[in-house]
Backbone of each chain as ProteinMPNN parsed JSONL, in Angstrom:
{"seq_chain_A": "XXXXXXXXXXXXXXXXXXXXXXXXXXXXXXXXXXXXXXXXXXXXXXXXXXXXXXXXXXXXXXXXXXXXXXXXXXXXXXXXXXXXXXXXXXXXXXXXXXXXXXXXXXXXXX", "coords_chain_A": {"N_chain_A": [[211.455, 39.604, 19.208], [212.091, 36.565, 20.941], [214.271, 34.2, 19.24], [212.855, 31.603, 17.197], [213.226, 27.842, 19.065], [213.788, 24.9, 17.477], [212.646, 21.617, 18.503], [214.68, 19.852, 20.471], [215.853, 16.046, 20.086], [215.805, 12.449, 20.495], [217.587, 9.478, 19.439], [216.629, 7.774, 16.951], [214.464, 5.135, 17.274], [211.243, 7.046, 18.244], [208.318, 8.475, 18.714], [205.909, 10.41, 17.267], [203.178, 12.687, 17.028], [201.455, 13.871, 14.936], [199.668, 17.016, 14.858], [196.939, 18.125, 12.765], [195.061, 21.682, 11.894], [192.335, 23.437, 11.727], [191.205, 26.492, 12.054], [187.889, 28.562, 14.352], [186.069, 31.602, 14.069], [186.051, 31.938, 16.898], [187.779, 32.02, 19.3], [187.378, 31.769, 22.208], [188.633, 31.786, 25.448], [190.924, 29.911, 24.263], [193.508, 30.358, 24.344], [194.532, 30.382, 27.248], [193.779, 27.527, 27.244], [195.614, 26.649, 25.739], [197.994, 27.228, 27.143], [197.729, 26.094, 29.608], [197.768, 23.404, 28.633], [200.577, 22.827, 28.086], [201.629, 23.425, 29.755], [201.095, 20.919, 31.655], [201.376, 18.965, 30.04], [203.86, 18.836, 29.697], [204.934, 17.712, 31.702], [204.276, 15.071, 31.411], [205.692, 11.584, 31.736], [207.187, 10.312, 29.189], [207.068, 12.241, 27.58], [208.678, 14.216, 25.04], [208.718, 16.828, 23.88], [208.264, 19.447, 21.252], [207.187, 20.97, 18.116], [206.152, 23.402, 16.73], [203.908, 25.906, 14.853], [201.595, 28.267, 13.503], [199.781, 29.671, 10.463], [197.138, 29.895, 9.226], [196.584, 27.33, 8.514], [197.175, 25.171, 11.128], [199.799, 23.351, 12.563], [201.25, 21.244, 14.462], [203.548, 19.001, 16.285], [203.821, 16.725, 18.173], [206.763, 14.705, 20.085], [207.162, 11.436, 21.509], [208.587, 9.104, 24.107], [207.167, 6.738, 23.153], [204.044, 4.648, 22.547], [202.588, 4.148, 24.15], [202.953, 5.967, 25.977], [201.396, 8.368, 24.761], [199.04, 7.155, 24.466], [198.24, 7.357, 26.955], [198.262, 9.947, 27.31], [196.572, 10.762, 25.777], [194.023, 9.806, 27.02], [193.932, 11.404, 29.635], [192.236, 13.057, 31.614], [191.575, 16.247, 32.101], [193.166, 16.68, 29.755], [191.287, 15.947, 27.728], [188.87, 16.874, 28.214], [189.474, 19.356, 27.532], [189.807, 18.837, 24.663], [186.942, 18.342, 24.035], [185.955, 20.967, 24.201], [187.455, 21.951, 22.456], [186.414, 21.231, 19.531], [183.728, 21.921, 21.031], [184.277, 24.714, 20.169], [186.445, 25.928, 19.131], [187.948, 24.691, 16.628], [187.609, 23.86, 13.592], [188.097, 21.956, 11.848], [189.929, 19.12, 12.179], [193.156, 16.865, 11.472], [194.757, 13.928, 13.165], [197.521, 12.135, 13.561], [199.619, 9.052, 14.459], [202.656, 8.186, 14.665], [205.904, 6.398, 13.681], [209.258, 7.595, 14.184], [211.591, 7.272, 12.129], [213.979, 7.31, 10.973], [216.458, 10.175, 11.588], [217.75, 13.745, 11.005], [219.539, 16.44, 11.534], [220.391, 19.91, 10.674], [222.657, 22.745, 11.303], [223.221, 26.014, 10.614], [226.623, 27.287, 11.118]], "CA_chain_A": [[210.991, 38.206, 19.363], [212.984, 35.51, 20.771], [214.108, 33.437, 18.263], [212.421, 30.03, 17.914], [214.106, 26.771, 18.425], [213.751, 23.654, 17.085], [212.642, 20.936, 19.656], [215.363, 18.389, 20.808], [214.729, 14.89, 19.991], [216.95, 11.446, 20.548], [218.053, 9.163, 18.315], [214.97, 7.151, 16.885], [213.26, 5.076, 17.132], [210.766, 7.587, 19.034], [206.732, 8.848, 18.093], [205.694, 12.139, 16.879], [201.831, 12.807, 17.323], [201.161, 15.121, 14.155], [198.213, 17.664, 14.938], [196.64, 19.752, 11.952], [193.608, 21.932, 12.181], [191.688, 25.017, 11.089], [190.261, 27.574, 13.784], [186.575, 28.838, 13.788], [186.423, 32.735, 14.367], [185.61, 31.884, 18.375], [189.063, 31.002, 20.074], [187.125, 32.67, 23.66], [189.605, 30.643, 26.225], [191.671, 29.075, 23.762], [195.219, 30.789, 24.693], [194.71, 30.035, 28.362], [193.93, 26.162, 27.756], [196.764, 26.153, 25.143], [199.117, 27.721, 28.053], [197.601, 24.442, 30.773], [197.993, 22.285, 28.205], [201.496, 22.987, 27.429], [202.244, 22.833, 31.329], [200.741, 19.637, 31.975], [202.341, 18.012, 28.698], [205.138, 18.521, 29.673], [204.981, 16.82, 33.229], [204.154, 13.531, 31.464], [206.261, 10.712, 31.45], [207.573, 10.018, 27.932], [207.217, 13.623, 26.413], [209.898, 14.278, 24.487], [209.054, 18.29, 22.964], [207.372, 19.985, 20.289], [207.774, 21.805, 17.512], [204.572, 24.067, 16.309], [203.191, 26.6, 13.992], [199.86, 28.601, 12.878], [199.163, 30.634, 9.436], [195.999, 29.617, 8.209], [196.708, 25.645, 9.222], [197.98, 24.912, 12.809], [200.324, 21.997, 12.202], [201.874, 20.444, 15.765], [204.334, 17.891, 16.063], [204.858, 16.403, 19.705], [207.305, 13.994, 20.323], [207.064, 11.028, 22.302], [209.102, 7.932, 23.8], [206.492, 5.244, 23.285], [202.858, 5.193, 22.163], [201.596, 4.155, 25.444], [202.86, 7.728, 26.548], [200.895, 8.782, 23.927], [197.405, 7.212, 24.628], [198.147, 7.792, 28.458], [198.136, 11.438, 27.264], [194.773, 10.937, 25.023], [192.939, 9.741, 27.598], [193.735, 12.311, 30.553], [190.73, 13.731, 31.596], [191.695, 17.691, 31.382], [192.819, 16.713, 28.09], [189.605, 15.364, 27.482], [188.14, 18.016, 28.46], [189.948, 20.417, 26.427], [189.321, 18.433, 23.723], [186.008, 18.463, 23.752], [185.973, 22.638, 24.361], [187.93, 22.497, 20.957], [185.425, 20.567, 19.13], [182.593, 22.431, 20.343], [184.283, 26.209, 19.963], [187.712, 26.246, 18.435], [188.392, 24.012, 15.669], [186.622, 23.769, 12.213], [188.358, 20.342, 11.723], [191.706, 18.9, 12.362], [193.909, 15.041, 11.572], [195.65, 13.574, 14.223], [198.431, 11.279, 12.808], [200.303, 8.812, 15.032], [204.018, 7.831, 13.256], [206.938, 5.779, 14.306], [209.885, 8.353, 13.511], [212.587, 5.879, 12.398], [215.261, 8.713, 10.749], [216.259, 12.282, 11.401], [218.658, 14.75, 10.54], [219.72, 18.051, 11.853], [221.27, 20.892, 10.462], [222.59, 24.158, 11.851], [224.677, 27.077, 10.264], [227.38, 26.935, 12.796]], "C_chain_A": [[212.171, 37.302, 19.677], [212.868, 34.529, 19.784], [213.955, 31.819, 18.56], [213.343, 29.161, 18.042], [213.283, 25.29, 18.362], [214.001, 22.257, 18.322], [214.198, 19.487, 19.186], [215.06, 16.725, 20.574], [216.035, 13.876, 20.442], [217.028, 10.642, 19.682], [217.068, 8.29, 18.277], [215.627, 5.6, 16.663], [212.157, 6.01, 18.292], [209.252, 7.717, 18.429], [206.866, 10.133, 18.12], [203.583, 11.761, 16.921], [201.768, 13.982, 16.111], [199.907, 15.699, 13.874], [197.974, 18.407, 13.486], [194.956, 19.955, 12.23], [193.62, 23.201, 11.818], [191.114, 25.661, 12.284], [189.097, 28.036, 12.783], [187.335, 30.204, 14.534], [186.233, 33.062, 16.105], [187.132, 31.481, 19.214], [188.973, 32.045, 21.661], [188.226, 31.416, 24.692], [190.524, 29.864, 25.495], [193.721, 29.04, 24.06], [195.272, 30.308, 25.876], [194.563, 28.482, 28.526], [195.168, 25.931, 26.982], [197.869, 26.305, 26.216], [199.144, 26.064, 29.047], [198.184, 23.848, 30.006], [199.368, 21.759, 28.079], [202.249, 22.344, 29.143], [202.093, 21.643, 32.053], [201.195, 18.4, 30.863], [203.836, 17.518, 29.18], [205.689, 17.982, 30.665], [204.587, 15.303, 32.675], [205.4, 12.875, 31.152], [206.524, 10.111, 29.856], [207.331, 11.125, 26.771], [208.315, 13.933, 26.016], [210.356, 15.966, 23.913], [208.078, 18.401, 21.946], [207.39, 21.206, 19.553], [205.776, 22.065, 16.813], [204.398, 25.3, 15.576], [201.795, 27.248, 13.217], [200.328, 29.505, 11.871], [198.465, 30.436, 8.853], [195.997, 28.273, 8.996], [197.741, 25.956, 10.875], [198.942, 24.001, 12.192], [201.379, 22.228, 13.884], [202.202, 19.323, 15.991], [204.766, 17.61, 17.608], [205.88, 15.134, 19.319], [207.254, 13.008, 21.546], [208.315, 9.64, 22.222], [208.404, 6.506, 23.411], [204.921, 5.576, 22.867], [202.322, 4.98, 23.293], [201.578, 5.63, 26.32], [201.66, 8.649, 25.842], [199.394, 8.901, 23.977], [197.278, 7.486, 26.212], [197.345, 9.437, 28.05], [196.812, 11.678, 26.325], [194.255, 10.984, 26.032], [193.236, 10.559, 29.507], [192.61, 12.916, 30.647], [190.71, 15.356, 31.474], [192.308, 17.967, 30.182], [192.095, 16.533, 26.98], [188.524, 16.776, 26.606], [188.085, 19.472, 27.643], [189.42, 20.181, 24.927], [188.1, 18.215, 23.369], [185.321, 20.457, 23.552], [186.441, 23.042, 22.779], [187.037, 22.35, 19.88], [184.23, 21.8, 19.075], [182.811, 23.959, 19.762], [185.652, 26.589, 19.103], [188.302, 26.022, 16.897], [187.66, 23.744, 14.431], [187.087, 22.795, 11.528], [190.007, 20.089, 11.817], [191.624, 17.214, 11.896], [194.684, 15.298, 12.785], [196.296, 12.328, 13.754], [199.56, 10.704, 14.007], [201.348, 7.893, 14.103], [205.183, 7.722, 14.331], [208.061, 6.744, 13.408], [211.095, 7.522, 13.68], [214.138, 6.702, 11.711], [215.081, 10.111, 11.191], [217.781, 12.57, 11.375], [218.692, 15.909, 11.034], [220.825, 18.962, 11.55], [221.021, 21.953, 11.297], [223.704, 24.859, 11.185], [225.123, 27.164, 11.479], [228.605, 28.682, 12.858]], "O_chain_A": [[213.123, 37.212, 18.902], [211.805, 34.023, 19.424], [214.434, 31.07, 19.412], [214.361, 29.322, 17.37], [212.405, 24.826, 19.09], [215.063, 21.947, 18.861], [214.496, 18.733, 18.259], [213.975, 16.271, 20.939], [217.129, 14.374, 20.71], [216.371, 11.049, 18.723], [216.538, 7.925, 19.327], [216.657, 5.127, 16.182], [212.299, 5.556, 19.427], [209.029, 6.904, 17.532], [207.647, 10.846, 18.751], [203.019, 10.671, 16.833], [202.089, 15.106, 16.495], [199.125, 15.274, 13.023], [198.804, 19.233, 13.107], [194.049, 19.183, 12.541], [194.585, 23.94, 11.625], [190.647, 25.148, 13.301], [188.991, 28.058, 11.557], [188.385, 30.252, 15.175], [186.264, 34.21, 16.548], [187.222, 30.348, 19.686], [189.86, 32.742, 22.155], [188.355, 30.24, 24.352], [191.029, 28.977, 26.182], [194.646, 28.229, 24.005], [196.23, 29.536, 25.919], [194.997, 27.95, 29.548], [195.899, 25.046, 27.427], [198.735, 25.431, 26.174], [200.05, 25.241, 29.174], [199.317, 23.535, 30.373], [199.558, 20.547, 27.975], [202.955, 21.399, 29.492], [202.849, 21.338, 32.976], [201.272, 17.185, 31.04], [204.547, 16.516, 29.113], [206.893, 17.727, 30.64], [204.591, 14.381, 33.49], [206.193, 13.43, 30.392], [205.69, 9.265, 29.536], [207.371, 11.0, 25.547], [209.159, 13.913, 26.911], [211.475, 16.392, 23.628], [207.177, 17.58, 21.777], [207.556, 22.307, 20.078], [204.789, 21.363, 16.596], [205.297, 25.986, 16.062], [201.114, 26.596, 12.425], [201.277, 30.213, 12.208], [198.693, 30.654, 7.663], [195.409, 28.198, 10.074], [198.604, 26.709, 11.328], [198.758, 23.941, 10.976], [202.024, 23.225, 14.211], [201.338, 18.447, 15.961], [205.75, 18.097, 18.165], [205.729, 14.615, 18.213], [207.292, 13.554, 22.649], [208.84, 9.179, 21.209], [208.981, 5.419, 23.378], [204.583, 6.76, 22.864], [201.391, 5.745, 23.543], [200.706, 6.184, 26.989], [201.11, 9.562, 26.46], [198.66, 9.864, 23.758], [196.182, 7.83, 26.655], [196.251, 9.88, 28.401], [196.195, 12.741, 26.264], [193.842, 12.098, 26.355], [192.624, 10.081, 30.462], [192.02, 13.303, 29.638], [189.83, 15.817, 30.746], [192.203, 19.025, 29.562], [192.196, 16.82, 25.787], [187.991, 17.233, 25.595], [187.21, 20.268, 27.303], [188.829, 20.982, 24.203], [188.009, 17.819, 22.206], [184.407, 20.88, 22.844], [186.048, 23.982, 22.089], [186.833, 23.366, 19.215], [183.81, 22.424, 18.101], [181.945, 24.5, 19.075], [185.696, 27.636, 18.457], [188.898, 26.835, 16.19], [186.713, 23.046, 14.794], [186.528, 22.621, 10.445], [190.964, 20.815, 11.546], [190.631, 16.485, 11.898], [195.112, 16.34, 13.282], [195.524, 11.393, 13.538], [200.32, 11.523, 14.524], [201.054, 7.15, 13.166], [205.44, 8.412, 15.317], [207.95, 6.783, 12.182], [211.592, 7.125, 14.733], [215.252, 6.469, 12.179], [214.126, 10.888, 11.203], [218.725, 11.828, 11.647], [217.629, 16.522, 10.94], [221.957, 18.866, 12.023], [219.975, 22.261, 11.87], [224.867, 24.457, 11.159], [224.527, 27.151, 12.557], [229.327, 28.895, 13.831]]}, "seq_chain_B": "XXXXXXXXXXXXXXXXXXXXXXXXXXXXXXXXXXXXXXXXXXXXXXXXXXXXXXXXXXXXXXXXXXXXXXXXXXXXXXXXXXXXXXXXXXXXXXXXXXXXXXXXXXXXXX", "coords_chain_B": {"N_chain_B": [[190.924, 35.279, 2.439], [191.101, 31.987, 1.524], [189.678, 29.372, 2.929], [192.221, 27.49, 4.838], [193.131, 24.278, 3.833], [193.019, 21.009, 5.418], [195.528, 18.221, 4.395], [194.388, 15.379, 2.875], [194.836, 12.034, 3.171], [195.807, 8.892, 2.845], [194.371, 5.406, 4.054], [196.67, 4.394, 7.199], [199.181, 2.431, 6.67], [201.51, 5.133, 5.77], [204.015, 7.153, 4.887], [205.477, 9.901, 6.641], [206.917, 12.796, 6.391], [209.001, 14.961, 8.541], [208.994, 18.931, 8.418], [211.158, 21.065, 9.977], [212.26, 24.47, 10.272], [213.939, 26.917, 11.168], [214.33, 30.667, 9.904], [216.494, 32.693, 8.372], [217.745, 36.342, 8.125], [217.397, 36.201, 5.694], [215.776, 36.258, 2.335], [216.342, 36.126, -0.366], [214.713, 34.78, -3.307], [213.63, 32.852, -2.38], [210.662, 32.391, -2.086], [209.974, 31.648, -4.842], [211.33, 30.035, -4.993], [210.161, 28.031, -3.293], [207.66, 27.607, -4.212], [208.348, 26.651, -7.145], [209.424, 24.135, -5.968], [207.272, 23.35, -5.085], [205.744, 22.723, -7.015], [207.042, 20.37, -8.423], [207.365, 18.71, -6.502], [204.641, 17.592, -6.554], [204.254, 16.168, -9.052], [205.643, 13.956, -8.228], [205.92, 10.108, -8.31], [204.341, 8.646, -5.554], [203.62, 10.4, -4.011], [201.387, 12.288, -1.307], [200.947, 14.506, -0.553], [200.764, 17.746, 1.684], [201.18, 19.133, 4.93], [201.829, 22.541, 6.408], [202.835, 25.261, 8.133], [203.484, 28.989, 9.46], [205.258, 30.063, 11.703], [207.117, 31.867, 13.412], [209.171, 29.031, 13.853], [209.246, 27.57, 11.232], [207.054, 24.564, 10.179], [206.201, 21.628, 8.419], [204.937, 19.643, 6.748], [205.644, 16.411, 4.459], [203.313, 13.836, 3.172], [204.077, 10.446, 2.198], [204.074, 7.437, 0.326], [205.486, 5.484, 0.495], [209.073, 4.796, 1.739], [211.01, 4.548, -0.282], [210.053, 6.228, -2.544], [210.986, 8.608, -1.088], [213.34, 8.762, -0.543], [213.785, 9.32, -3.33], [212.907, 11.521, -4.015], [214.12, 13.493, -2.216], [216.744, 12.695, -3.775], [216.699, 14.387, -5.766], [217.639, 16.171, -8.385], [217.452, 18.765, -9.099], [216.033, 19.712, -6.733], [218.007, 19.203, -4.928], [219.619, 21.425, -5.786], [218.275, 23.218, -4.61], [218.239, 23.193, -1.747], [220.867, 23.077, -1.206], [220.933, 26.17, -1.581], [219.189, 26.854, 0.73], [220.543, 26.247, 2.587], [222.889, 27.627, 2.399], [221.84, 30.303, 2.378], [218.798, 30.545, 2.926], [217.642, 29.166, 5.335], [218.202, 29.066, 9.105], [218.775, 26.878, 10.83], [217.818, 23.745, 10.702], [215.346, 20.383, 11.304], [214.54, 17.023, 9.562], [212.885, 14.95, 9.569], [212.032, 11.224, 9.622], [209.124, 9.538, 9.39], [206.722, 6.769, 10.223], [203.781, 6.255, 9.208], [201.218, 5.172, 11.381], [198.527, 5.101, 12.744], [195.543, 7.036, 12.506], [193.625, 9.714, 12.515], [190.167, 11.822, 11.786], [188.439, 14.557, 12.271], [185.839, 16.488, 11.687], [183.652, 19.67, 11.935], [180.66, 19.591, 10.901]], "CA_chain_B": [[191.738, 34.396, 2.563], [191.011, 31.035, 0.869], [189.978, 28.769, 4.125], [193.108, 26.423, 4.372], [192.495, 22.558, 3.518], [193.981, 19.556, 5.799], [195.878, 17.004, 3.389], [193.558, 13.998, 2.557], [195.48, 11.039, 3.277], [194.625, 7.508, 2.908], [194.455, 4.935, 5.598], [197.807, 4.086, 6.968], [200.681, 2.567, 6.581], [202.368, 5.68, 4.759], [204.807, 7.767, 5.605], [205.084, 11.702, 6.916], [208.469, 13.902, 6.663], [208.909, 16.399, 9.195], [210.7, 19.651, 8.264], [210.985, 22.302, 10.72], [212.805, 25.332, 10.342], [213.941, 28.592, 11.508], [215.014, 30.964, 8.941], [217.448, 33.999, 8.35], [216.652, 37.593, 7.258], [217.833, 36.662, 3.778], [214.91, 35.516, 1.842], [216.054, 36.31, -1.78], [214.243, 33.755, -4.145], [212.588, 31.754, -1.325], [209.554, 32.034, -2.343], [209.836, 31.252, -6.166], [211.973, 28.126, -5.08], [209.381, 27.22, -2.397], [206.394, 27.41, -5.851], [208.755, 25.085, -7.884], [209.591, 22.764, -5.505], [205.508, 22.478, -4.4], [204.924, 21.958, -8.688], [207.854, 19.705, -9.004], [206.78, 17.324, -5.773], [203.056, 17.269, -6.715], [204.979, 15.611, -9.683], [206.408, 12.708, -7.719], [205.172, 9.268, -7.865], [204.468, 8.017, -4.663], [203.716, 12.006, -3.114], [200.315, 12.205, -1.293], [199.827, 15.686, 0.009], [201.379, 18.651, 2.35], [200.719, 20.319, 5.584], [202.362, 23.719, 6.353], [202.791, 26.389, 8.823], [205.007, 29.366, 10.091], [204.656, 31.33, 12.813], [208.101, 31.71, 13.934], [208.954, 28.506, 13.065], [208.099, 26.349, 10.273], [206.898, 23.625, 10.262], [205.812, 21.568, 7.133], [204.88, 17.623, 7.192], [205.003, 15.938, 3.202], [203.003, 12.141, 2.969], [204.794, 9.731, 0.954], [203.64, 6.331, -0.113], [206.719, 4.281, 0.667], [210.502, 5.496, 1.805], [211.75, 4.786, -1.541], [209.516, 7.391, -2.745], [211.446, 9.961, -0.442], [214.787, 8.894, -0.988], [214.37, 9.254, -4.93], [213.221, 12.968, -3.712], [215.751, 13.784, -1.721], [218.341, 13.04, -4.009], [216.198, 15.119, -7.246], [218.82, 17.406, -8.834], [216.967, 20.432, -8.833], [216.028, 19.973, -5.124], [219.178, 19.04, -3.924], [220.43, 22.091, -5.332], [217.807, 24.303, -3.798], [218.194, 22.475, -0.652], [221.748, 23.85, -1.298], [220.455, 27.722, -1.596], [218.779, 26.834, 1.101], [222.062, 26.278, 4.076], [223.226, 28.943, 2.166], [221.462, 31.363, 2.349], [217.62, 30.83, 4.227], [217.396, 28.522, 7.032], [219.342, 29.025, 10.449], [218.974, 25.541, 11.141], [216.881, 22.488, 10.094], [215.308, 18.723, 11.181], [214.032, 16.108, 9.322], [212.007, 13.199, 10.274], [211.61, 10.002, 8.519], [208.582, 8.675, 10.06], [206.285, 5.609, 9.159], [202.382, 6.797, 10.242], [200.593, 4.03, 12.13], [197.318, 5.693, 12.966], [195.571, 8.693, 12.016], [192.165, 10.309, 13.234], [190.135, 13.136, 11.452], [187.077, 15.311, 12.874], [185.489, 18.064, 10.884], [182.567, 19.939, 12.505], [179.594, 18.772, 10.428]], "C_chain_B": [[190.932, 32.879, 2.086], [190.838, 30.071, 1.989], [190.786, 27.128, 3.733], [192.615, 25.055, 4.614], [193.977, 21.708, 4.39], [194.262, 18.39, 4.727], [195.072, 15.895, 3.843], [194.704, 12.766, 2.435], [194.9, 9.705, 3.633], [195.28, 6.906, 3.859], [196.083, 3.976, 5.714], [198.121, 2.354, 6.508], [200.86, 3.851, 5.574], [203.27, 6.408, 5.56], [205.175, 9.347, 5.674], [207.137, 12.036, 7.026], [208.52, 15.123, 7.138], [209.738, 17.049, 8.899], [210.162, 20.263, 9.473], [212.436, 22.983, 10.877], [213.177, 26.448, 11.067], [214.608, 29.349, 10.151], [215.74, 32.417, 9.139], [217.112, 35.025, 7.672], [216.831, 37.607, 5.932], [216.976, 35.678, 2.766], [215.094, 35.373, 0.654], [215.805, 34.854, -1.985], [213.468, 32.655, -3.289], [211.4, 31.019, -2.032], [209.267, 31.488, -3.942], [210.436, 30.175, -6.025], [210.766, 27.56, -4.066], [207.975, 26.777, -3.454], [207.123, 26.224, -6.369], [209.001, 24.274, -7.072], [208.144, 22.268, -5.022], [205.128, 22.184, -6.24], [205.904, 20.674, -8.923], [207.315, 18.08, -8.112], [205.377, 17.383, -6.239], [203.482, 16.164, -7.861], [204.905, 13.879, -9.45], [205.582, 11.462, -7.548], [205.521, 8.607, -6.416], [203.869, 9.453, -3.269], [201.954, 11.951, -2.866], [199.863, 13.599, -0.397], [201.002, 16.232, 1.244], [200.931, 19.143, 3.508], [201.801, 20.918, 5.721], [202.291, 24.555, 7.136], [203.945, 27.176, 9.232], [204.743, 30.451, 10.732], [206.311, 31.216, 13.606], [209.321, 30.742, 13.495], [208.669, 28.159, 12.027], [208.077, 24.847, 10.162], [206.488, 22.809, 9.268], [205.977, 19.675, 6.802], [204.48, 17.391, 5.617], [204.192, 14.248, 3.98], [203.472, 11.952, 2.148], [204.327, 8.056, 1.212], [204.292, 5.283, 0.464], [208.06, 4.915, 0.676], [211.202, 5.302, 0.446], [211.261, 6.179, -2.368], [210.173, 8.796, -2.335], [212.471, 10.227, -0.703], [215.027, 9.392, -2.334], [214.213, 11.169, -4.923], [214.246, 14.015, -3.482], [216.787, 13.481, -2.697], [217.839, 14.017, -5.689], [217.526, 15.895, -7.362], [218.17, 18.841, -8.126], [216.656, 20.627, -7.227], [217.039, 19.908, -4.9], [219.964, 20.435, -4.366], [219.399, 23.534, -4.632], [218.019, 23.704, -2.075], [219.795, 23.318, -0.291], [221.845, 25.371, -0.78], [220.002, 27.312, -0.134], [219.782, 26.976, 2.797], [222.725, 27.089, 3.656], [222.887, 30.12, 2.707], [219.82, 31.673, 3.359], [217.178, 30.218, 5.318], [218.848, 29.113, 8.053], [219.836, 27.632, 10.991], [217.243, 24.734, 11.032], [216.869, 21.005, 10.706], [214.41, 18.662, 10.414], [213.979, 14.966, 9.872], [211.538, 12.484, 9.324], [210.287, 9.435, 9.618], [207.25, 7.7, 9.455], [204.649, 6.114, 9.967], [201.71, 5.641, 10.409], [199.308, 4.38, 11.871], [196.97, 6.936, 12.832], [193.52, 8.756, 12.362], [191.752, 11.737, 12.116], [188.91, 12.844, 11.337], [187.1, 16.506, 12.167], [183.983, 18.291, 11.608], [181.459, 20.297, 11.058], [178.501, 20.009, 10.126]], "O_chain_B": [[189.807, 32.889, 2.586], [191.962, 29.675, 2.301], [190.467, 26.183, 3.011], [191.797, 24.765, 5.487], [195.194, 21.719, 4.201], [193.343, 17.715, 4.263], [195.056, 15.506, 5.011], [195.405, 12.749, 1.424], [193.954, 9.415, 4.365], [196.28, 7.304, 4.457], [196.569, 3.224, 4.869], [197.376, 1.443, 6.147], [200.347, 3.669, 4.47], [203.302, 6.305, 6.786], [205.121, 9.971, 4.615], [208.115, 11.544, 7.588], [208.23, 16.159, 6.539], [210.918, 16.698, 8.865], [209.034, 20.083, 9.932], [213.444, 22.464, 11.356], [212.227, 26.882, 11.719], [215.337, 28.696, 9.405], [215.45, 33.143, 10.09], [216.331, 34.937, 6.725], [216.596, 38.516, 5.135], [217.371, 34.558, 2.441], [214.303, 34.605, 0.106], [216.289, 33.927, -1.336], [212.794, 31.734, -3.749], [211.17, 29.862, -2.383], [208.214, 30.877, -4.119], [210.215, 29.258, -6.815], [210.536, 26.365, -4.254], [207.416, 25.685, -3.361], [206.76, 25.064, -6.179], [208.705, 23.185, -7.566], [207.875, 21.122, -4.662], [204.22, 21.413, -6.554], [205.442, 19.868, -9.73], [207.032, 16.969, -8.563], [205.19, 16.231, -5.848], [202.995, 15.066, -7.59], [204.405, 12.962, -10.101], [204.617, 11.518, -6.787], [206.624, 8.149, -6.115], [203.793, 9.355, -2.045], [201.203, 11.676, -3.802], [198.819, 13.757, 0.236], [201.887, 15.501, 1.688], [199.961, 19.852, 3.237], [202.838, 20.355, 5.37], [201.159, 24.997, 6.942], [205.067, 26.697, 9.4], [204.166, 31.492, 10.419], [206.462, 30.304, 14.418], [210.308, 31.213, 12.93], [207.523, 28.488, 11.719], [209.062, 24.114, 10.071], [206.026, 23.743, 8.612], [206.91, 18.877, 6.703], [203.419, 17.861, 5.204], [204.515, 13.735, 5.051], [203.582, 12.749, 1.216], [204.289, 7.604, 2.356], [203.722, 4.278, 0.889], [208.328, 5.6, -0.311], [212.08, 6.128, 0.196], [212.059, 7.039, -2.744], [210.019, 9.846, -2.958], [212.885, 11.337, -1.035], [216.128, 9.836, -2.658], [214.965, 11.955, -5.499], [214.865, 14.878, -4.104], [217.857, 14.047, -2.47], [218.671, 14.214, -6.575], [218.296, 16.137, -6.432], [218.355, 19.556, -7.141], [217.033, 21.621, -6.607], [217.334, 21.001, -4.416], [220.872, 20.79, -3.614], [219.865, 24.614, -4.269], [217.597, 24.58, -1.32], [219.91, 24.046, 0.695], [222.57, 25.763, 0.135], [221.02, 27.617, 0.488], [219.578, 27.687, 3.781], [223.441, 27.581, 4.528], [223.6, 30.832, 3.414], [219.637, 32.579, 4.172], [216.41, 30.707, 6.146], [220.003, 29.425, 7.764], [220.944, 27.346, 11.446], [216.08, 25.092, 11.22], [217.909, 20.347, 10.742], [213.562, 19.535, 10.233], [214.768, 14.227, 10.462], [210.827, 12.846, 8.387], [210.643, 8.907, 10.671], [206.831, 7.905, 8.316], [204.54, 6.271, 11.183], [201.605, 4.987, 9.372], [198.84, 4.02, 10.791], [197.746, 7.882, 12.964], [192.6, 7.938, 12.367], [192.604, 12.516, 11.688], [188.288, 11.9, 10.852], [188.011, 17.322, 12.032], [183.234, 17.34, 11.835], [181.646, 21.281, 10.341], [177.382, 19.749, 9.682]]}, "name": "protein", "num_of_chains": 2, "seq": "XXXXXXXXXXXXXXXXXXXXXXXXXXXXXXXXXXXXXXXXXXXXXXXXXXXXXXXXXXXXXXXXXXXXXXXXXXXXXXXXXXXXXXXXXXXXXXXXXXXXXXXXXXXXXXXXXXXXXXXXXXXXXXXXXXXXXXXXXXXXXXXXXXXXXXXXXXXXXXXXXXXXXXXXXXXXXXXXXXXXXXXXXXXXXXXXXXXXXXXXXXXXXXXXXXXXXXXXXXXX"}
């Protein structure tokens, strides 16, 4: 396995978008819209990265420069779209948490 | 498996702390410091709940009431010295995020 890394960020003030959610036992298409989604994220204007995780809970943390990047990227229509696909087949409930990230810190054994 | 629960969080202003990790093949005591430090913050006044994941990563978002609340965390004894063990011996490298949550959304299928 390549080993993960820890998304890049700049010095804040910036937004984080924090996803959590549960899966239903149906995730038919779910790897192939997670793959679009990931490729079309990352072509927007004020994406910043993302740091992510599943074992039981999903939890997904994008990063953004601005919230208007943010609701730009709500209201895309193949994100829409996705988002409604999750709803009716994927997800057994999720929060979506928007947060002004005003400190950070990073360590690394060097 | 116990189907995992999204933290209940009340309506904002509060505030979310992002960790995200990678970690190293040396896990001794991890997991018995990762138990006390989830009995010690449940503890904390001002502490409103956890998400969690690790798939490579980890990822792991607390709520907190008010940044004073976090700071008095952060500087606990006993955490700070597992936090210690911790650049010691099981992360590779680590951020934290101070961030203040604005808005927050949550859909459960019904």
């Amino acid at each position: 396995m390549v080993a993960p890394e820890i998304a890049s960020t700049p010095e804040p003030p910036y937004y984080a978008v924090i996803f959590v959610s549960t899966q239903t036992d149906n995730l038919d298409g779910y790897h192939a819209a997670m793959d679009r989604m990931e490729e079309l994220v990352a072509q927007r204007p004020g994406y910043l990265g993302m740091d992510s995780a599943r074992s039981g809970l999903g939890v997904t943390v994008s990063y953004w420069s601005d919230e208007a990047a943010i609701t730009a990227w709500r209201d895309d229509l193949e994100h829409s779209q996705v988002r409604e696909l999750g709803r009716e087949r994927w997800y057994g409930s999720y929060s979506v948490q928007v947060a002004r990230v005003e400190r950070s810190y990073r360590w690394s054994r060097s």
